[in-house]
C-alpha positions in Angstrom: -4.9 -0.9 15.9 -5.7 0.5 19.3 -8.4 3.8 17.8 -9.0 5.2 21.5 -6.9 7.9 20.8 -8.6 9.0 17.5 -10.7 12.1 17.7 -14.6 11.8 17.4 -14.8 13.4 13.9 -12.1 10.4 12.9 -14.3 7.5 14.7 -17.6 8.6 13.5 -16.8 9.3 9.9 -17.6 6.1 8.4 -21.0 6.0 10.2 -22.3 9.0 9.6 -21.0 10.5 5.8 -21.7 7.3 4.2 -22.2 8.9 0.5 -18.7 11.1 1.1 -17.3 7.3 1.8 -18.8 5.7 -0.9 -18.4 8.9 -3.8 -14.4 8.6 -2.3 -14.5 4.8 -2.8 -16.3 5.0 -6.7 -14.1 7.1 -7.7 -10.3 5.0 -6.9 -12.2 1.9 -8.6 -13.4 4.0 -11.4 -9.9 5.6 -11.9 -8.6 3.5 -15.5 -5.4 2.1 -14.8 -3.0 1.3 -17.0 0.4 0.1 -17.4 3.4 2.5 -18.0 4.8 2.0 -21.4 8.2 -0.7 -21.5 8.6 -3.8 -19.6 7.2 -3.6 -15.7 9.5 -6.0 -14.8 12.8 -3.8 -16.2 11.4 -0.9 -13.6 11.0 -3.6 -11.1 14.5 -4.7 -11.4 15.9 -1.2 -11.2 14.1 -0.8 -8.3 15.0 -3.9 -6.3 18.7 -3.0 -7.0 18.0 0.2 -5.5 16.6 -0.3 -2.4 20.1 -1.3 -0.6 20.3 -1.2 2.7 16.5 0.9 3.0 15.1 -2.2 3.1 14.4 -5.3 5.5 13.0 -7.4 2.7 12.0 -7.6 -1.0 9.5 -9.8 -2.5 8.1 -10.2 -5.7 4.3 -11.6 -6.4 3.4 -12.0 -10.1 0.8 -13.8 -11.6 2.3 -13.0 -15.4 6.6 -12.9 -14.4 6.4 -9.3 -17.1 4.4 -7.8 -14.7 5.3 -8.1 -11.3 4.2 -6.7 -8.4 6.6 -5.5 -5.7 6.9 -5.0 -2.4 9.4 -3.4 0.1 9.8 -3.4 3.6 11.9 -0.7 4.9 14.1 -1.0 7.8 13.1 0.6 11.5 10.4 0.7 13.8 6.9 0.8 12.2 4.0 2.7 14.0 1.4 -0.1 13.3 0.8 -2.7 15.8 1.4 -6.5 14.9 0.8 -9.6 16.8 4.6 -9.8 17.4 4.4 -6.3 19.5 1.9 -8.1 21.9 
């Protein structure tokens, strides 16, 4: 990710409000995190049947198959920067 562009505020952040960082970062780890009542993999379904022509790919990744984990790549051009763009 090319950050040249970024204001100074953005680039110097990290460096210099470590404890507004680290309070931000405590508090998505501490969140408790549960699953939804019914059967993950139901929503999941739903969901890949959904996603039509939206997306470029689907792909599943479970480690228990009631409880997978999705993921969706939608179609178009992408603003990030991968090693096929250079």
């Amino acid at each position: 990710m090319d950050t040249s562009d970024l204001p100074t505020a953005v680039t110097e952040f990290p460096f210099t409000d470590r404890r507004e960082l680290y309070e931000i970062a405590e508090t998505i780890v501490g969140n408790e995190i549960q699953t939804p009542p019914g059967r993950p993999v139901d929503t999941v379904e739903r969901l890949e049947a959904a996603s039509g022509e939206l997306t470029s790919s689907v792909g599943r990744c479970a480690v228990d198959p009631e409880k997978p984990n999705l993921t969706l790549t939608l179609s178009g051009r992408s603003e990030r920067r991968t090693s096929a763009d250079v």
